[in-house]
Backbone as CSV, one residue per row, in Angstrom:
resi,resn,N_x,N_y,N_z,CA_x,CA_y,CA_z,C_x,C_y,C_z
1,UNK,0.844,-1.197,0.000,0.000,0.000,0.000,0.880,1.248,0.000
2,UNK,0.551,2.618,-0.616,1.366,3.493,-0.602,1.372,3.965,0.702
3,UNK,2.457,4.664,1.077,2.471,5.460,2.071,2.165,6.812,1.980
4,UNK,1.310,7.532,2.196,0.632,8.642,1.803,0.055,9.305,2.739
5,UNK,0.210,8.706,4.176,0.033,9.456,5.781,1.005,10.098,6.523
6,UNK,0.571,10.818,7.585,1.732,11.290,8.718,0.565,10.967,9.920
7,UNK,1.135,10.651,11.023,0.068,10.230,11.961,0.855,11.189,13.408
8,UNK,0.076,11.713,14.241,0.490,12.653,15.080,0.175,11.237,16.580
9,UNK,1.619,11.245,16.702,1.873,9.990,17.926,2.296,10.615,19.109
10,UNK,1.478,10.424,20.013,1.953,11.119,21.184,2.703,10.333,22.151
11,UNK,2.404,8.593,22.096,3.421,7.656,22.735,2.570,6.970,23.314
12,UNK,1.340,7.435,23.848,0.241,6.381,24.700,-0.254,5.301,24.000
13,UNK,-1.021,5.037,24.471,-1.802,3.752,24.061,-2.285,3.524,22.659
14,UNK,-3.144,4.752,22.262,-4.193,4.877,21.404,-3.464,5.434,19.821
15,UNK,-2.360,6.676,19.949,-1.622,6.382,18.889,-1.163,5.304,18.315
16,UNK,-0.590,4.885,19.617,0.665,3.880,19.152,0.196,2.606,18.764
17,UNK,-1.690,2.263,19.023,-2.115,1.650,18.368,-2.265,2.029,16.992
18,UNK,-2.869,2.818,17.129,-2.874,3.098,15.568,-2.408,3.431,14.095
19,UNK,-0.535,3.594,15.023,0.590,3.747,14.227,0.846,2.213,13.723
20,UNK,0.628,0.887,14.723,0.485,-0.573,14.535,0.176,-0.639,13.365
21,UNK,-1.634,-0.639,13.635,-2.368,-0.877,13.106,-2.389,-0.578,11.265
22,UNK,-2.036,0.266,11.404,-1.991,1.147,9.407,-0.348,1.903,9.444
23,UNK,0.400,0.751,9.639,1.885,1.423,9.728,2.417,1.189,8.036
24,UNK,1.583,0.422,7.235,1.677,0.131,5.756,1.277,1.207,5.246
25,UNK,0.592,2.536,5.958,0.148,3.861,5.146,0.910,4.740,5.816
26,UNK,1.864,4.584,6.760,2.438,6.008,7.362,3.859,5.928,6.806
27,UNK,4.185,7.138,6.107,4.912,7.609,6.097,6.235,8.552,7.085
28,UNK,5.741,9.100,8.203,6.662,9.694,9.073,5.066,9.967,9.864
29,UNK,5.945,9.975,11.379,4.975,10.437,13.015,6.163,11.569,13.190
30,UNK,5.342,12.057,13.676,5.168,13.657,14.235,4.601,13.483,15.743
31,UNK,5.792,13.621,16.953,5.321,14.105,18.413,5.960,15.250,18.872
32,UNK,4.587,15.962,19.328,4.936,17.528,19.620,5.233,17.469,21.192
33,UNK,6.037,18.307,21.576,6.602,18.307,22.545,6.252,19.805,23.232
34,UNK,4.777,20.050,23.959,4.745,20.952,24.230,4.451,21.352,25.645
35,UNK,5.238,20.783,26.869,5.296,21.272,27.684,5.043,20.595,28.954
36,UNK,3.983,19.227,28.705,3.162,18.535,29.375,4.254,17.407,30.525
37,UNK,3.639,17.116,31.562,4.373,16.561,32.328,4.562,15.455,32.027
38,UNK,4.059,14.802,31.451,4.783,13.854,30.814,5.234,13.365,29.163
39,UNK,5.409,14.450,28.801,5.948,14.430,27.490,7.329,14.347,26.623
40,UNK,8.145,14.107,27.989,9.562,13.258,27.540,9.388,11.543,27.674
41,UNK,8.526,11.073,28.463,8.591,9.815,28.449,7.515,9.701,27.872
42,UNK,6.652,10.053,26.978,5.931,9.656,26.029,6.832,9.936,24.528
43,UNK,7.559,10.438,24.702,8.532,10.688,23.512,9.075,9.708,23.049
44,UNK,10.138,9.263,24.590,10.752,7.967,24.143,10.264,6.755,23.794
45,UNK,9.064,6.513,24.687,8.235,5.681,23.878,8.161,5.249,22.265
46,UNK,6.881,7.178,21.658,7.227,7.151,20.388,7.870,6.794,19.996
47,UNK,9.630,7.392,20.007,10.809,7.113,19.398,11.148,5.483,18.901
48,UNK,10.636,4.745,20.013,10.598,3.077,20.519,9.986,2.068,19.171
49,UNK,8.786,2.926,19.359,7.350,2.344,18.288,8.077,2.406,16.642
50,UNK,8.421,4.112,16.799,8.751,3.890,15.081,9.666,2.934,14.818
51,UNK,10.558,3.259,15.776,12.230,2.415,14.968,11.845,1.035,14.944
52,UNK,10.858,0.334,16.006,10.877,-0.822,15.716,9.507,-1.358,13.992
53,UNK,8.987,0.042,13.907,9.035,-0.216,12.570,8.845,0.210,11.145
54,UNK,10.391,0.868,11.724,10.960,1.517,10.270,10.129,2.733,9.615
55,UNK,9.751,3.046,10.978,8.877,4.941,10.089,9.983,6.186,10.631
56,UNK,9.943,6.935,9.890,10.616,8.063,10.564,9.519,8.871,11.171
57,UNK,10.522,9.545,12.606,9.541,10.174,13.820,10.407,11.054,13.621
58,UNK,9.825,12.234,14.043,10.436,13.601,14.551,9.633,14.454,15.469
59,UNK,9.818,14.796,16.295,9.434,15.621,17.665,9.709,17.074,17.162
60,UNK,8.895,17.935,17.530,8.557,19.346,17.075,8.306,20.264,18.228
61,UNK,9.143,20.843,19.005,8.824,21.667,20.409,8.026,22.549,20.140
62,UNK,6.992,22.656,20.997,5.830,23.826,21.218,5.728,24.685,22.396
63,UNK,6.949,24.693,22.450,7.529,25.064,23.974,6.449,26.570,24.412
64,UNK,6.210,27.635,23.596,4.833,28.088,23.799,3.734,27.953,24.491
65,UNK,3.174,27.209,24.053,1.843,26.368,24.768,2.148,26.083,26.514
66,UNK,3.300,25.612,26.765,3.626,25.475,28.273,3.822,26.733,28.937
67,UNK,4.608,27.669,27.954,4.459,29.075,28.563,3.241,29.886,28.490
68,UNK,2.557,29.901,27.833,1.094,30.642,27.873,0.259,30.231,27.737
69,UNK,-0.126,28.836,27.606,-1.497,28.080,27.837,-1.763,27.734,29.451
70,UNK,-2.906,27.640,29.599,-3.509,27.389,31.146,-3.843,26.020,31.440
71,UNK,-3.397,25.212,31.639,-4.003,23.838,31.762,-2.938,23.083,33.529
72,UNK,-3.999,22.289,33.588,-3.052,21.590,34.948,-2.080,20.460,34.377
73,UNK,-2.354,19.919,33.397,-1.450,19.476,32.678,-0.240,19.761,32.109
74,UNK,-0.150,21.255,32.266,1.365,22.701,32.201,1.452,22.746,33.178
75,UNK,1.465,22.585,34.899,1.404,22.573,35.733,2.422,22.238,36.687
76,UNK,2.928,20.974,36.212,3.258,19.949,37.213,2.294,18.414,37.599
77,UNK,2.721,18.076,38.656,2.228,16.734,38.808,1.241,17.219,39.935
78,UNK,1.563,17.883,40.645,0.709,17.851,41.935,-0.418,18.917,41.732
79,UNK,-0.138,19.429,40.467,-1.892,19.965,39.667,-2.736,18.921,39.247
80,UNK,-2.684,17.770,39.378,-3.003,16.902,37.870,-4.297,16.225,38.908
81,UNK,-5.442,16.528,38.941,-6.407,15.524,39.542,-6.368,13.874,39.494
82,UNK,-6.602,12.968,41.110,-6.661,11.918,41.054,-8.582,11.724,40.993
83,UNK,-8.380,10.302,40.367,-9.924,9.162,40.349,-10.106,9.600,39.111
84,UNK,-11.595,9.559,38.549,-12.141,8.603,37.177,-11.783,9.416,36.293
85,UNK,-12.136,9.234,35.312,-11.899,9.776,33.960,-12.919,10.423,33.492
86,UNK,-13.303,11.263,34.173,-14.583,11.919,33.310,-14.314,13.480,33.019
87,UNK,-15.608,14.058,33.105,-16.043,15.314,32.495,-15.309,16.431,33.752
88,UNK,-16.328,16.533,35.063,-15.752,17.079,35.919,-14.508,16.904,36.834
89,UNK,-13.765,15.742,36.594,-12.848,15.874,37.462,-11.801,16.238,36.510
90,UNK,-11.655,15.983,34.738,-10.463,16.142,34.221,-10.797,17.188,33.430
91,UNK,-11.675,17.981,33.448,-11.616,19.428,32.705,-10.463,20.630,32.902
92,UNK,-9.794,20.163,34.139,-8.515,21.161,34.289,-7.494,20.581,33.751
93,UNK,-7.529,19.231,32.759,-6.283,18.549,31.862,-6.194,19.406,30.426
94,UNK,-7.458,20.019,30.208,-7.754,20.653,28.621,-6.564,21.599,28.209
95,UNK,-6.252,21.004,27.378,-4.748,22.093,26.572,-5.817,22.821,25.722
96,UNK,-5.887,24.230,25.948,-7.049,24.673,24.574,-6.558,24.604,23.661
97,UNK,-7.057,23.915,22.902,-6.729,23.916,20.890,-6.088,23.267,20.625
98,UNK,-5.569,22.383,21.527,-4.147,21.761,21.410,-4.203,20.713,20.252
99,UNK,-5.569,19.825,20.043,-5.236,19.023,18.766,-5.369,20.194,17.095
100,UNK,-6.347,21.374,17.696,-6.258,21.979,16.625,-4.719,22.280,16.025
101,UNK,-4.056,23.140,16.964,-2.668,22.977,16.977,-1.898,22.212,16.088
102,UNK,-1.948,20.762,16.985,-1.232,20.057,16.109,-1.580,19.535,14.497
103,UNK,-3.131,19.686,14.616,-3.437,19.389,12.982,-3.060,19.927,12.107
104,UNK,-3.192,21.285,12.920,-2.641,22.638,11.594,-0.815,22.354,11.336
105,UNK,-0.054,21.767,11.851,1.185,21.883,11.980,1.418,20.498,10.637
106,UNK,0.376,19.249,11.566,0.615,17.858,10.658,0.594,18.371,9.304
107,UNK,-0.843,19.023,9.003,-0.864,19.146,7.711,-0.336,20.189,6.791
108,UNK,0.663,21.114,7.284,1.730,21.690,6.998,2.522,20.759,6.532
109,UNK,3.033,19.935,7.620,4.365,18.976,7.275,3.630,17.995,6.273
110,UNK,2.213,17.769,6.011,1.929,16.669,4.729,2.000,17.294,4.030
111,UNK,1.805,18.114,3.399,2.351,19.407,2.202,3.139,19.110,1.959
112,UNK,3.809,19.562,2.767,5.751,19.574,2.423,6.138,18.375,1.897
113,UNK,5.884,17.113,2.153,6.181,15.867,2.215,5.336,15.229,0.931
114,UNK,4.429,15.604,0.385,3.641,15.034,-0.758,2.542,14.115,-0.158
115,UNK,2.184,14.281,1.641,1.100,12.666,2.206,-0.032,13.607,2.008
116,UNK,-1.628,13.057,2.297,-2.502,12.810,1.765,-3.356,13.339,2.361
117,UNK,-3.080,12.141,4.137,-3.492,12.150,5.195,-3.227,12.385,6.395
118,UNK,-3.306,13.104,7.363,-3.043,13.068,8.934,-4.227,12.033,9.326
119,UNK,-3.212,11.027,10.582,-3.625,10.495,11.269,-3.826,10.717,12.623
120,UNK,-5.374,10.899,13.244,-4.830,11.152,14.637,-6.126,10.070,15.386
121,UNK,-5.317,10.263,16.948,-6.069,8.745,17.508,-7.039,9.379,18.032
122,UNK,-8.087,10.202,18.571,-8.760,10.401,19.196,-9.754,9.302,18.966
123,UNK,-10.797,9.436,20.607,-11.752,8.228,20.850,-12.885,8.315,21.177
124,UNK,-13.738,7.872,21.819,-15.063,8.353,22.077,-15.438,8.529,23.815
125,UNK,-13.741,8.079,24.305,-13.977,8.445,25.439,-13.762,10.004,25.682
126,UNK,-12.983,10.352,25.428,-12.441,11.808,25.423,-13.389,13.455,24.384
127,UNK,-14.821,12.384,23.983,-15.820,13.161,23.862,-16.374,14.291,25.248
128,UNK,-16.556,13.924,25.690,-17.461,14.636,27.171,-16.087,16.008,27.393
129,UNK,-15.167,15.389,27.431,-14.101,16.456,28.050,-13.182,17.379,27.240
130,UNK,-12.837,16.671,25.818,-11.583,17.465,24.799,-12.599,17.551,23.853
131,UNK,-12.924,18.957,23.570,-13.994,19.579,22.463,-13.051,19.132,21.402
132,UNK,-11.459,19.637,21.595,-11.080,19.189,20.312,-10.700,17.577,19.695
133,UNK,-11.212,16.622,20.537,-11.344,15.536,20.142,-12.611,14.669,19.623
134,UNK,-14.160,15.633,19.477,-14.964,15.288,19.076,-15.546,15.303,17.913
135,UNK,-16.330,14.393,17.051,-16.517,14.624,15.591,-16.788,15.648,14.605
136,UNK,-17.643,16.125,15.373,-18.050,17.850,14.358,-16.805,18.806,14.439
137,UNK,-15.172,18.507,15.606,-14.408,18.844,15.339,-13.766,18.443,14.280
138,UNK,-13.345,16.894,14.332,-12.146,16.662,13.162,-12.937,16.981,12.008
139,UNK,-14.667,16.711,11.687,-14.874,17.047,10.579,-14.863,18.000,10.090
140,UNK,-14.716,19.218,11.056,-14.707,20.352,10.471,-13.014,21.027,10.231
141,UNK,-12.214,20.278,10.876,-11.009,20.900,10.974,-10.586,19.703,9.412
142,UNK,-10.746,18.726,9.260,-10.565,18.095,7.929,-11.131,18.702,6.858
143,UNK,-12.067,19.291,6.705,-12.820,19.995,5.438,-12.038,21.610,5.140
144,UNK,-11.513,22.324,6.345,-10.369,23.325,6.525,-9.323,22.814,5.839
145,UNK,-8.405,22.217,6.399,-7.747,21.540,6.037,-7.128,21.459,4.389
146,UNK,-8.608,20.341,3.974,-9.185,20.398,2.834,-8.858,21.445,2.090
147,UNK,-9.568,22.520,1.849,-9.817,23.711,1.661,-8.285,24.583,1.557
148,UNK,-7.760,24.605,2.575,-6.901,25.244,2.896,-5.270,24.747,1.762
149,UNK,-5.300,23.678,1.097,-4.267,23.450,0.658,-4.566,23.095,-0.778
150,UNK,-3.394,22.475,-1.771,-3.090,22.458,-2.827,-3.776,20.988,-2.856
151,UNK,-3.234,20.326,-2.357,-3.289,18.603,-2.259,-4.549,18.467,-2.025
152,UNK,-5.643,19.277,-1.128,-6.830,18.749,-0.661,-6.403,17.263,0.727
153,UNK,-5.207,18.156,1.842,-4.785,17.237,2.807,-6.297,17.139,3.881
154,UNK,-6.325,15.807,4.131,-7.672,15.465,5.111,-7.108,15.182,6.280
155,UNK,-8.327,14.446,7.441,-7.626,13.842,8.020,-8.506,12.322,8.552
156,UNK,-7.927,11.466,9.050,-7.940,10.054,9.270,-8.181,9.819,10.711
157,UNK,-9.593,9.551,10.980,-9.165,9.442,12.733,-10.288,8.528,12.587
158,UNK,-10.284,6.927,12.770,-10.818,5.840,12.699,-11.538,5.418,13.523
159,UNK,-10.872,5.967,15.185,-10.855,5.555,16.471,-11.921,6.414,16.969
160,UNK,-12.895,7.350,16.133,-13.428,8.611,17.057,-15.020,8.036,17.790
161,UNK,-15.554,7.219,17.202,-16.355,6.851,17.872,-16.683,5.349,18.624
162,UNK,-14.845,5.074,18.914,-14.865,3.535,19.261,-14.222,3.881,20.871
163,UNK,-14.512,3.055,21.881,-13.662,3.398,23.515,-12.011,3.230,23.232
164,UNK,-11.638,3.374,24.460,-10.377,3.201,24.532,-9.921,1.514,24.628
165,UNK,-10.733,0.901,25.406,-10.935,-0.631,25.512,-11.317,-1.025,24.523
166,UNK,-11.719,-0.567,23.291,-12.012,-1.000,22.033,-11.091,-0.947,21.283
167,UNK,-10.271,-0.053,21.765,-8.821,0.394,21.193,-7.495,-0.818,21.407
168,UNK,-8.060,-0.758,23.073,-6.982,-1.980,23.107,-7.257,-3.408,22.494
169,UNK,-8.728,-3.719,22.244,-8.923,-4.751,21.811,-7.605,-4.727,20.463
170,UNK,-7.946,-3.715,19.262,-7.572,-3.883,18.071,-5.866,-4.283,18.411
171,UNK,-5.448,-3.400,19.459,-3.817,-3.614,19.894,-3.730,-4.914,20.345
172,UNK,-4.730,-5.867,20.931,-4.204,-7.490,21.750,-4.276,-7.959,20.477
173,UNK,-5.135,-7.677,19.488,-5.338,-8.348,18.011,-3.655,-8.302,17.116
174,UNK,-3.195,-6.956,17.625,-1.992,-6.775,16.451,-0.762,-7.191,17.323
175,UNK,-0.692,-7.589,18.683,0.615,-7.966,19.766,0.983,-6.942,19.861
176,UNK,0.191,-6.143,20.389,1.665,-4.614,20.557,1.686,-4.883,22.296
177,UNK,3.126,-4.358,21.897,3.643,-4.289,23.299,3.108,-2.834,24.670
178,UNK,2.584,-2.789,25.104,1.793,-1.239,25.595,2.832,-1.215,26.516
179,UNK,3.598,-2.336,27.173,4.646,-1.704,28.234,5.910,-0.316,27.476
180,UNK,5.551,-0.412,26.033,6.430,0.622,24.923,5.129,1.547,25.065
181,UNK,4.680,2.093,25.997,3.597,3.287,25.609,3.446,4.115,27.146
182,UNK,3.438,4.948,27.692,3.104,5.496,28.626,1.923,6.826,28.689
183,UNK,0.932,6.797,29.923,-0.164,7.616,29.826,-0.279,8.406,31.473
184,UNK,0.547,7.954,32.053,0.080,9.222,33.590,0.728,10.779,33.035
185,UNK,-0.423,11.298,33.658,-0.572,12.569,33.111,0.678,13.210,34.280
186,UNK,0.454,12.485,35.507,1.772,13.069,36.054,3.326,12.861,35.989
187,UNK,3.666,12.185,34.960,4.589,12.400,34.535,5.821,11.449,34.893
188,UNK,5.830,10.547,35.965,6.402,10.030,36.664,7.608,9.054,36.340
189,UNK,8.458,8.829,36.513,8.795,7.407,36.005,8.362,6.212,36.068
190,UNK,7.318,5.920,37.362,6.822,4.829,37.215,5.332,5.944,37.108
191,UNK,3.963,4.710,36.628,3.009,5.577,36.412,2.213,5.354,37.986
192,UNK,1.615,6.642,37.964,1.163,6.539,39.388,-0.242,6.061,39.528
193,UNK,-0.800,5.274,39.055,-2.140,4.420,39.023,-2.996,5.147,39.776
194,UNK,-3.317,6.326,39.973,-4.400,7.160,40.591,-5.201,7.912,39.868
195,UNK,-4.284,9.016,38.692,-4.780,9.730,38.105,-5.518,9.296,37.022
196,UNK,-7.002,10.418,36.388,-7.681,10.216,35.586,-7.508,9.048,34.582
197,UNK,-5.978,9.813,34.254,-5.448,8.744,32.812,-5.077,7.314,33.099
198,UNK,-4.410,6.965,34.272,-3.851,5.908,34.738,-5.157,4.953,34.874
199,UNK,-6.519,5.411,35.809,-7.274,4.305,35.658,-8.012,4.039,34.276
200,UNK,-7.958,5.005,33.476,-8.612,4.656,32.016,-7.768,3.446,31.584
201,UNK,-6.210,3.561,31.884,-5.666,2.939,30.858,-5.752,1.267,31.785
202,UNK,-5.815,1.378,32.995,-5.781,0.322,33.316,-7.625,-0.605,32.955
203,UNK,-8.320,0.096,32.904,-9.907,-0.131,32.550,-9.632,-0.666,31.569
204,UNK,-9.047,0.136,30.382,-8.529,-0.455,28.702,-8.380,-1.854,28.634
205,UNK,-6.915,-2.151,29.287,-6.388,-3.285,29.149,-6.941,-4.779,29.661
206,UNK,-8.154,-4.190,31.038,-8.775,-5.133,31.721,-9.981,-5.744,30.603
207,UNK,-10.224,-4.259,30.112,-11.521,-4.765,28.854,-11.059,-5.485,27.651
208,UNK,-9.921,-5.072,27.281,-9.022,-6.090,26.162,-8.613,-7.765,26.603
209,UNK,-8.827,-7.527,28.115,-8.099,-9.023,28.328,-6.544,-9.121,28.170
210,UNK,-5.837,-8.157,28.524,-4.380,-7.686,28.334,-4.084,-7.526,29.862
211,UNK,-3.224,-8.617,29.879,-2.266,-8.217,31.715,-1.481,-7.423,31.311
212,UNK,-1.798,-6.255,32.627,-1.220,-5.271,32.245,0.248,-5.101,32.566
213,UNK,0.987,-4.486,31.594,2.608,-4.569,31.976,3.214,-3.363,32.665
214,UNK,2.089,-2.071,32.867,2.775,-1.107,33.532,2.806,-1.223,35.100
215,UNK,4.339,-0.134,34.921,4.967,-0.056,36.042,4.222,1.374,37.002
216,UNK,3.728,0.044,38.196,3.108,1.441,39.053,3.723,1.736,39.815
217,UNK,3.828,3.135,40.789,3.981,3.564,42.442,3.493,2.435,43.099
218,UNK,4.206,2.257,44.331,3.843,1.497,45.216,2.377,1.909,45.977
């Protein structure tokens, strides 16, 4: 199949499934590096995923966004709310615009590059809370997009109305390794199994039927 994508990998779960999954259409991942507490060890991750197969990655600092965006996620760790994953407890995680952001950047760099498509993972859990992860977003930021260039660049987001545990299903289907993926929002070296993100991801893997391989806090 041609390669005619760029897929925006942030290192967690749900990219890095989906970099798996359609790695016969990507051409180069793109992780932005803008500020977040844990966005060096979601890097290396990334870094992990491509090489083992053979895409080129490049990391793009948005060092900006950490300086003048408002989020508890620019914060530190001991901003970052513990328990569920929902609406009211993780509304202080919201980077504003932040996937807009990065779309506008992907599909810059697919220009440049001759791809087609941006890939991005958003899900249907992260409806209620990231406006910019919900459908009347990507569809409208894909038809921009669209519009906005020579190529008529779109974008590809497969995952938008499937869970995150639906997500991992497709990953136990393809053997990916998720201990190569990290998601506490606080940043930690080991992940601290409290916060919002930590019990989603552990929910994921329980619903996939995947023992889980991350490393928690005691």
């Amino acid at each position: 199949m041609n390669k005619d994508s760029i897929i925006i990998l942030s290192g967690g779960m749900d990219s890095t499934t989906l970099l798996h999954e359609y790695s016969d259409r990507i051409a180069m991942a793109v992780t932005f590096d803008y500020g977040a507490n844990h966005n060096s060890r979601e890097i290396a991750c990334a870094a992990a995923n491509c090489s083992m197969l053979g895409i080129r990655h490049i990391v793009i600092p948005l060092d900006f966004m950490g300086r003048y965006f408002r989020s508890s996620l620019l914060s530190g760790a001991d901003a970052i709310p513990e328990g569920q994953y929902d609406d009211e407890n993780m509304r202080s995680t919201v980077v504003p615009f932040r996937n807009g952001i990065m779309l506008a950047i992907a599909c810059g760099l697919a220009e440049s590059h001759g791809l087609r498509h941006v890939m991005i993972a958003n899900h249907s859990g992260d409806h209620a809370i990231y406006p910019d992860c919900r459908a009347p977003f990507i569809d409208a930021m894909s038809q921009a997009m669209h519009e906005g260039t020579y190529d008529g660049i779109d974008i590809f987001a497969p995952y938008t109305n499937i869970t995150k545990g639906e997500i991992a299903k497709h990953g136990k289907d393809l053997g990916i390794d998720y201990s190569l993926t990290y998601s506490c929002y606080k940043g930690g070296e080991k992940h601290c199994g409290r916060c919002g993100t930590c019990v989603e991801r552990k929910e994921a893997l329980a619903y996939a039927g995947i023992p889980d391989p991350t490393k928690y806090e005691e």
